[in-house]
N, C-alpha and C positions, 0 to 999 in steps of 0.2 A: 334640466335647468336648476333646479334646487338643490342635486352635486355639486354643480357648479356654487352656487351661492353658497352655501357653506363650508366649501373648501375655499372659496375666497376670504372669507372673516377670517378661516384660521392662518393662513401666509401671509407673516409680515413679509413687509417690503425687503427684497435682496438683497443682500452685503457683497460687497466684489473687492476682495482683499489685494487686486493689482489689476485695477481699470487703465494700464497703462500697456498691458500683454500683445503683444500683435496679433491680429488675423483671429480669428473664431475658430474654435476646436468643436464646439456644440453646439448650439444654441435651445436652450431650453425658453418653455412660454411661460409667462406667467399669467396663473388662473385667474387672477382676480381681474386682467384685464379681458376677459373671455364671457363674453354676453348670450352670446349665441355659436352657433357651429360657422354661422355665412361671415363672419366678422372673423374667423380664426385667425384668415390668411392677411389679415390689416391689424393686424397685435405687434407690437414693437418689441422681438426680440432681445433681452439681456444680454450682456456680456455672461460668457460661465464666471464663476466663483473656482478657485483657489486656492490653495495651500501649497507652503512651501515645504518641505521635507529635506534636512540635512541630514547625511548621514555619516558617520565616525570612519575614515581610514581602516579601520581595520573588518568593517564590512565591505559588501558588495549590496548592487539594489538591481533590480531586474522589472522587467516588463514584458508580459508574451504580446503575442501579435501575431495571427493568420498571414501570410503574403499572397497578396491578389494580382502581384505583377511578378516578373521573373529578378527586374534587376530595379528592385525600389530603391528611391530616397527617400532615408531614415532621419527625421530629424526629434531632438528632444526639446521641452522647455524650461531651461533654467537659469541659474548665473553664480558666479562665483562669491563666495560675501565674506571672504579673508585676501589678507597680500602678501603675498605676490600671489599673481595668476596663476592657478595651477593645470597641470598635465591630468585628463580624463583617459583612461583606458577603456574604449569599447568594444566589447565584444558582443559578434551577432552568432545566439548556440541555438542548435537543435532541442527540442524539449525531451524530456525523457521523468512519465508519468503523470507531466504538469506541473512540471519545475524545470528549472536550465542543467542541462546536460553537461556542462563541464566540456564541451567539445566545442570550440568556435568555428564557424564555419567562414569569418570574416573579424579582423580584429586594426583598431586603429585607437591613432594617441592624437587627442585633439585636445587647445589649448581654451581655455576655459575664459568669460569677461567679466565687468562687475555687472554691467548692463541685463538687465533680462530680456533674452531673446531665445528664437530659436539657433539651435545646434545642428547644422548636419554632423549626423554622426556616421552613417552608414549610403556604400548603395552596393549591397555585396548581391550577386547571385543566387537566387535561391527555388527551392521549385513551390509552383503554385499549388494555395490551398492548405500547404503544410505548416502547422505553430512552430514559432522561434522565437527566442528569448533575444532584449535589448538589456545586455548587461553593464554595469557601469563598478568601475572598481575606479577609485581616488587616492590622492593623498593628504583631502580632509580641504572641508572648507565648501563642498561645491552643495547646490541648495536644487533640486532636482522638482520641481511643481508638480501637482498631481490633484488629484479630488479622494475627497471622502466618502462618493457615491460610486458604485458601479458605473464608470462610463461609456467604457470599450466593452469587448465580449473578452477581454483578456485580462491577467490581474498581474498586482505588482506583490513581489516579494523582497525579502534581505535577508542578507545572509552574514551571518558571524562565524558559527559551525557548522550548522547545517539551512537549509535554508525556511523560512516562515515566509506566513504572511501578516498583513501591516495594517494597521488603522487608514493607511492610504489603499483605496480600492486599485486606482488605478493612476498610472505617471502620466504626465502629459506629453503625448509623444506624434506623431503624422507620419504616414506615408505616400508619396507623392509617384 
């Protein structure tokens, strides 16, 4: 109980940089509304928090992701924030060491909104259990959301030359 109350003085209150997002990706709690353990399940959930991530045409930005179904839909969350609407290249690669493999095992060109929403972008084939990378190559302009914390068990990288990782942990991504 006195964890508690002390980590409740130190969290300010929540910032939600696009309380307009659809559909819940996470829901985290917040401590300071947390009394006891019997009240857990009566705590009013946040919206997650946010960030958007644009990235330059002349990279690539990626996401791994375990597959738990054979033939998932892939969706991301973003939106376009230049005009005209531009063309998305996705590719779904095998991983190779923890990074994308340069080998798509599914690839599709989906056309981008200003709207933020989600994106199906994939619903390729794949076998269960095994990591694969949500790669996304542009030609500039598309703003791809994500968190600054670890949210998934997978992470996000970009690539110019080779590929890195990002002050984004992790892209906002689903599979269904």
């Amino acid at each position: 109980m006195l964890i508690i109350m002390i980590l409740a003085t130190l969290i300010a209150s929540p910032v939600y940089l696009f309380p307009e997002i659809p559909d819940k990706v996470i829901e985290p709690v917040v401590l300071s509304e947390v009394s006891s353990v019997s009240n857990l399940s009566k705590v009013k959930k946040p919206k997650p928090t946010y960030t958007g991530f644009t990235f330059p045409a002349s990279r690539m930005a990626a996401q791994s992701f375990r597959a738990k179904t054979t033939n998932p839909k892939i969706e991301i969350l973003g939106r376009e924030i230049l005009n005209p609407a531009i063309d998305l290249i996705v590719n779904i690669e095998t991983d190779n060491n923890g990074r994308p493999s340069g080998e798509a095992v599914y690839t599709k060109t989906i056309r981008s909104v200003k709207k933020l929403q989600w994106f199906e972008v994939a619903r390729p084939t794949l076998d269960l259990n095994k990591t694969y990378w949500i790669v996304i190559t542009q030609n500039d302009g598309f703003e791809w959301m994500g968190y600054t914390k670890n949210t998934y068990s997978g992470k996000a990288m970009l690539r110019h030359f080779e590929w890195e990782s990002l002050f984004i942990k992790d892209f906002c991504y689903r599979t269904r």
